[in-house]
C-alpha positions in Angstrom: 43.8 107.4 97.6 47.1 105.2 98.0 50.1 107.4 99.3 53.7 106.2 97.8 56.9 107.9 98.5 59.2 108.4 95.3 61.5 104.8 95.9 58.2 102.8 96.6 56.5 103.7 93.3 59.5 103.4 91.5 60.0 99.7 93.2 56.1 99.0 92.5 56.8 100.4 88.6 60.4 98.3 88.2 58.1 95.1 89.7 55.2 95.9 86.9 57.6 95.9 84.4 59.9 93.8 84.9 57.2 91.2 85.6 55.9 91.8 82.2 58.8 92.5 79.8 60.8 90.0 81.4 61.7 88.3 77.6 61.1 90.7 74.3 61.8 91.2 71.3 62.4 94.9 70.1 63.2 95.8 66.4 64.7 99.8 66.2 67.5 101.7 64.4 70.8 101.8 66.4 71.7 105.4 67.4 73.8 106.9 69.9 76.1 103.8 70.1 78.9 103.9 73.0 81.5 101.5 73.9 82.8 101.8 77.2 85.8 101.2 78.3 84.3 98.3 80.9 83.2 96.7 77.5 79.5 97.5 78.4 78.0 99.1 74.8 75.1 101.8 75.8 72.8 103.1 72.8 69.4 103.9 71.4 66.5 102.0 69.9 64.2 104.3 67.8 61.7 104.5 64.7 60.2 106.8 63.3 57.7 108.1 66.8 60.0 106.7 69.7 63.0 106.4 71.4 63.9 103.3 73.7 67.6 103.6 76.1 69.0 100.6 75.7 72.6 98.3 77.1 73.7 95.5 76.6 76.6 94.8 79.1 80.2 93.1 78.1 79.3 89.2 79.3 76.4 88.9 76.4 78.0 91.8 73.7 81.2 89.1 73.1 79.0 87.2 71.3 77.9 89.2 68.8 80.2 88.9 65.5 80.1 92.4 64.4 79.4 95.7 66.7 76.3 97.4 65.6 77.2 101.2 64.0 74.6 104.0 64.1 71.8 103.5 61.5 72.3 99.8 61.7 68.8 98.2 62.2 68.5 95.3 64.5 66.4 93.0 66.7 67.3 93.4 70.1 66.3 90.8 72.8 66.1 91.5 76.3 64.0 92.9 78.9 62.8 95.9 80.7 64.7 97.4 83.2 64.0 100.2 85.8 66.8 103.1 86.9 65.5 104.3 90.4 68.1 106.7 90.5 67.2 108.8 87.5 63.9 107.3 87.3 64.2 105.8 83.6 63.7 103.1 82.4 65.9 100.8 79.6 66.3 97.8 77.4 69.0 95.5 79.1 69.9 93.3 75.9 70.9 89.8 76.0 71.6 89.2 72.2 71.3 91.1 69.3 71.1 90.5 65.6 70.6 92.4 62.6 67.4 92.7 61.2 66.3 90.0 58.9 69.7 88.2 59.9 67.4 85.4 61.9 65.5 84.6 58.0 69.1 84.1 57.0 70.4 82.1 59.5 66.8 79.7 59.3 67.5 79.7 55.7 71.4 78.6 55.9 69.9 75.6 58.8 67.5 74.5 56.1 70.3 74.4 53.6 72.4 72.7 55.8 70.1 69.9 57.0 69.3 69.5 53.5 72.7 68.7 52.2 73.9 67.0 54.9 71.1 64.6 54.3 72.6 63.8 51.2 76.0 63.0 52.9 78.0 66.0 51.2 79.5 66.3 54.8 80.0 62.9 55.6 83.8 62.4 57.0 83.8 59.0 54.6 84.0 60.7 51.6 86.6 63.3 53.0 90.3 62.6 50.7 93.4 63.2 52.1 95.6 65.7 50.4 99.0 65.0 48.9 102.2 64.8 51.3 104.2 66.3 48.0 101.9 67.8 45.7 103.0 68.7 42.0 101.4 72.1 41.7 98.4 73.7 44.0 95.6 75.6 42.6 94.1 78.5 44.2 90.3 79.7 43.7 90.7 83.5 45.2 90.5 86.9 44.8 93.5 88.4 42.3 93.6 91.4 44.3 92.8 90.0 48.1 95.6 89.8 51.3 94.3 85.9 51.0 96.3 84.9 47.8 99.7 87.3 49.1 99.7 85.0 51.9 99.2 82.1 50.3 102.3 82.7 47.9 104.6 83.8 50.5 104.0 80.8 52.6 104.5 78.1 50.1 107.6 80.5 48.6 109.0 80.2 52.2 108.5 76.4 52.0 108.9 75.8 48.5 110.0 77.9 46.6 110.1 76.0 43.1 106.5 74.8 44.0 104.0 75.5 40.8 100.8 77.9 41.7 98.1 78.0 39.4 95.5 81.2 40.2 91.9 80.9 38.9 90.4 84.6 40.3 87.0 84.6 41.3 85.2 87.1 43.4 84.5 86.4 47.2 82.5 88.9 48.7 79.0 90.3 46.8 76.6 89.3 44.4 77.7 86.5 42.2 80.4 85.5 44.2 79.1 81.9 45.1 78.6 81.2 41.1 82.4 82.8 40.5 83.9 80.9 43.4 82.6 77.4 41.8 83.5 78.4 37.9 87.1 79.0 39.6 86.8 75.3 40.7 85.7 73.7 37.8 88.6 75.7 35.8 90.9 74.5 37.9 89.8 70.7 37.6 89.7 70.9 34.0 93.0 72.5 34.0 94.2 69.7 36.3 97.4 70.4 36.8 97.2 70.8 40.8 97.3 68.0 43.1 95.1 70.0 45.5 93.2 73.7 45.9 92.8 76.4 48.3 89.4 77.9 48.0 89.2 81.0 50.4 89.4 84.7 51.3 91.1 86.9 54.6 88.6 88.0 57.5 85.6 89.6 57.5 82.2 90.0 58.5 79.4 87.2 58.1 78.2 89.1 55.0 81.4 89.5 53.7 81.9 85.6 54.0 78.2 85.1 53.3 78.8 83.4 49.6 81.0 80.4 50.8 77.4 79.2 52.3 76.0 79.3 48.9 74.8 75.9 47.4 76.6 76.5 44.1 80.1 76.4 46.2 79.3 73.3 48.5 78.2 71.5 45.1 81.3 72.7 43.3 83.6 71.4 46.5 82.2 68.1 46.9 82.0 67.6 42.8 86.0 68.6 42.4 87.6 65.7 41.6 91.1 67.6 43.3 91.2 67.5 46.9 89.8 70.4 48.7 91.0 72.8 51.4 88.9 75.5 52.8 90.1 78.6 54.2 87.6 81.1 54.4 88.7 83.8 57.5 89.3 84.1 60.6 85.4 84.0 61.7 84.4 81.7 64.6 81.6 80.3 63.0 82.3 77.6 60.4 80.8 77.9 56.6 79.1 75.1 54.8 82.4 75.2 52.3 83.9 74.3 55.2 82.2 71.7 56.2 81.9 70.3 52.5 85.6 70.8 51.8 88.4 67.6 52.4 90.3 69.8 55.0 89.6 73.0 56.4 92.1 75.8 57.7 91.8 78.5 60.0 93.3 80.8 57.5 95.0 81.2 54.1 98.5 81.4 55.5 97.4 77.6 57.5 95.8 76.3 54.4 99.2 76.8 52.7 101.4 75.7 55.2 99.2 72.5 55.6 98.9 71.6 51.7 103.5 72.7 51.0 106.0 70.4 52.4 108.7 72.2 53.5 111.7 71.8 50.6 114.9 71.2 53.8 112.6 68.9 55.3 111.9 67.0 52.6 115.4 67.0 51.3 116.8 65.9 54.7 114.0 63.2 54.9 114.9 62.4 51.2 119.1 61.8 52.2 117.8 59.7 55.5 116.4 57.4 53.1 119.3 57.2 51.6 121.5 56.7 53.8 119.4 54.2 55.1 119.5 52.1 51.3 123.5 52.7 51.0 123.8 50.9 54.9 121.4 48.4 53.9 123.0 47.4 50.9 126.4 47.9 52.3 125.1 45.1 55.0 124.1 43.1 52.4 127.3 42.9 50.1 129.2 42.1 53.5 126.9 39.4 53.7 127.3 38.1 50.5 131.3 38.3 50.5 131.4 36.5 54.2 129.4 33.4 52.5 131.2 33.6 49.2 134.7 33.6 51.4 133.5 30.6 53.1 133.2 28.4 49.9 136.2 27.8 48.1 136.8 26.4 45.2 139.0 23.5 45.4 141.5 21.8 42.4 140.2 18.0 41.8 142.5 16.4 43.5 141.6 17.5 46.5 137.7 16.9 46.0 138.3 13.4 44.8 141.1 13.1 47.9 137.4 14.7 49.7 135.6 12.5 47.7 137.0 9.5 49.3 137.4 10.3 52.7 133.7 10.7 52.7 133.3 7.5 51.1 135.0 5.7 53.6 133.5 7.4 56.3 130.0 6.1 54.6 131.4 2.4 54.6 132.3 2.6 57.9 128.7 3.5 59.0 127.4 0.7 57.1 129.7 -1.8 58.4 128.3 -0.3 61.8 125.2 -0.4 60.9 125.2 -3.9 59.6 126.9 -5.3 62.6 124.5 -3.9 64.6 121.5 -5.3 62.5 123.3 -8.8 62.4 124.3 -9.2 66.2 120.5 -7.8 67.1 118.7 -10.6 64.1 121.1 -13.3 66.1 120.1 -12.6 69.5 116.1 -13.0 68.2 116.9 -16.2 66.6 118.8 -18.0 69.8 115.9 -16.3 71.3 113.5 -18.3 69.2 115.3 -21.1 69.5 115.0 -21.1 73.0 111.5 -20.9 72.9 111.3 -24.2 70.1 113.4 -26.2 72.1 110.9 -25.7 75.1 107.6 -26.4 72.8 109.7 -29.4 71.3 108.5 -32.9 72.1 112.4 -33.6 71.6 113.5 -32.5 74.7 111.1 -35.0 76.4 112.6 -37.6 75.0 116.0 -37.0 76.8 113.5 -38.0 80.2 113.1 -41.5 78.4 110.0 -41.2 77.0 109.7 -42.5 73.7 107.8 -41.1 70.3 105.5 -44.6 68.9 104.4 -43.9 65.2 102.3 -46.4 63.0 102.2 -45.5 59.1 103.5 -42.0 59.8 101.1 -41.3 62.4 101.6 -40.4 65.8 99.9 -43.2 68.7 98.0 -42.2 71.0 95.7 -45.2 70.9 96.4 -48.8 71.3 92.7 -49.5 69.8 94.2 -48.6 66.8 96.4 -51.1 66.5 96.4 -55.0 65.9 99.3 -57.9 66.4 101.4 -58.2 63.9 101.5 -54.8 62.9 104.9 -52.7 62.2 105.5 -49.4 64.5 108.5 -47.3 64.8 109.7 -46.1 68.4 112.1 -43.3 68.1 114.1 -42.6 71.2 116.4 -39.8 72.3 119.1 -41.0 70.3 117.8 -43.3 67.6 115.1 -45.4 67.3 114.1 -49.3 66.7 111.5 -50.9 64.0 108.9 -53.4 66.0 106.3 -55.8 65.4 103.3 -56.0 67.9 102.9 -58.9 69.7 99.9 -58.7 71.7 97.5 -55.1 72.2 96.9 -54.3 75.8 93.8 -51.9 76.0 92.7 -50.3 79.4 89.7 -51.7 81.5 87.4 -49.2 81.8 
């Protein structure tokens, strides 16, 4: 028989367990629930034949949206943990959920895939909303803190701003198929420039029908721009993903989709004043070019008239000068270049030009005794009769 003392069983126990419910699943009613004040939230898991101690300390319990109450049933994950001081054992939880929530959840990541598929969230077909809208619709509750907020902001920021109100439920049965009648109302009304689909806080089930399929369809199908503002929960709703803009809250959808009235006023007078300094520019313009031309009696245009003409005849005298003195210089220059090719100027050396019936001699062949030549000579020239032809000896 194996001898323990009190710590090493409960070490060997805490080993055994913990080796073997080191990640569970546990479903139970909550009871006995205890904040503390380090944050740490201590309870009870039970059913109908057992009881299970269970904590789930402050760095996992921050992520839970809503703090379980007593009677509240949930799935509790975790594992197994030993107390050697008492001797007990616990459930040390790492996240819990209400029961059935994780269905839900599956079901909304179905839903979303699905549309998403069919681009309803795609940023491309996202409008922006007007800078200055003419009236904004609002799909809310009558009776909610969402649509008070929303009419003291844009009050606040413009006050002579239209509101048009189609109430719809938010929260229950229903509310999905009320929200999107309140959108279509509002588009056949169309009379707003843009709407504010939302509610104020609450839980995931309180928000639970802006992730309905009828809403999404009913968002994306409005032919008005779209601004969601559903809460103040962390997690973002398929209306909100659908929608053209999404606020944090009804008070931020209204400030986003109201121009404030000073603002736009003052921006309103700067544009003005810009036009009056413009045009002011402008005449000044116009006058400095309008002083610059006057108008002159006919005298002294025709007085004009002729200076100008006689500055014009002086050019063209210029200009013919030039073209005269530049065509003489290129005919002496020609002329210089004839009197070099002439056979004249060879005559001035004595040499003589002999020509028989018109045509030049070159030959004395060609001619006969008796016949007549002419001889012309640097100056003049003499008529002769051959007397005798002397031909080379070749």
């Amino acid at each position: 028989m194996e001898r323990f003392t009190v710590s090493e069983l409960t070490g060997e126990i805490s080993a055994l367990l913990g080796g073997s419910f080191d990640d569970i699943e546990v479903e139970g009613e909550i009871s006995g629930m205890k904040a503390h004040g380090s944050g740490h939230w201590y309870f009870c898991l039970k059913d109908g034949d057992a009881v299970l101690n269970a904590a789930m300390f402050r760095n996992a319990n921050v992520r839970v949206r809503k703090p379980p109450r007593d009677g509240d049933r949930v799935i509790a994950r975790g594992s197994i943990d030993v107390y050697p001081p008492r001797g007990s054992y616990s459930l040390v939880v790492r996240a819990l959920q209400a029961s059935g929530e994780g269905d839900l959840l599956r079901k909304l990541e179905e839903l979303r895939a699905r549309l998403a598929s069919e681009g309803l969230f795609d940023a491309a077909r996202k409008r922006p909303i007007p800078r200055v809208p003419r009236a904004i619709g609002i799909a809310t509750s009558p009776s909610g803190a969402a649509l008070h907020d929303i009419v003291r902001v844009v009050r606040q920021r413009f006050p002579a701003m239209p509101i048009f109100l189609a109430p719809c439920r938010v929260q229950g049965d229903g509310a999905g198929a009320d929200i999107a009648r309140a959108i279509g109302l509002l588009n056949q009304h169309a009379r707003s420039d843009v709407i504010i689909v939302g509610r104020g806080g609450g839980s995931a089930e309180d928000l639970w029908c802006f992730n309905e399929e009828a809403v999404v369809r009913a968002v994306v199908g409005s032919r008005i721009p779209v601004v969601s503002a559903v809460g103040h929960e962390v997690d973002i709703s398929l209306s909100d993903l659908a929608a053209d803009v999404r606020a944090a809250t009804p008070s931020h959808a209204a400030e986003l989709v109201t121009p404030v009235r000073d603002e736009l006023a003052a921006f309103v007078d700067s544009l003005s004043q810009r036009l009056r300094l413009a045009m002011k520019r402008r005449v000044a313009h116009q006058r400095d070019r309008v002083s610059r031309v006057r108008l002159l009696h006919p005298r002294q245009r025709v007085e004009r008239g002729r200076i100008r003409l006689d500055e014009l005849d002086e050019r063209l005298r210029e200009v013919a000068l030039r073209g005269l003195v530049s065509r003489r210089a290129r005919l002496a220059s020609a002329a210089r270049h004839l009197d070099v090719l002439s056979p004249l100027a060879v005559l001035v050396r004595g040499y003589a030009i002999v020509t028989h019936e018109g045509l030049a001699l070159t030959d004395a062949s060609t001619l006969a005794a008796g016949d007549r030549i002419d001889v012309r000579l640097s100056r003049g020239g003499v008529e002769a009769t051959v007397a005798r032809v002397f031909l080379p000896v070749e």
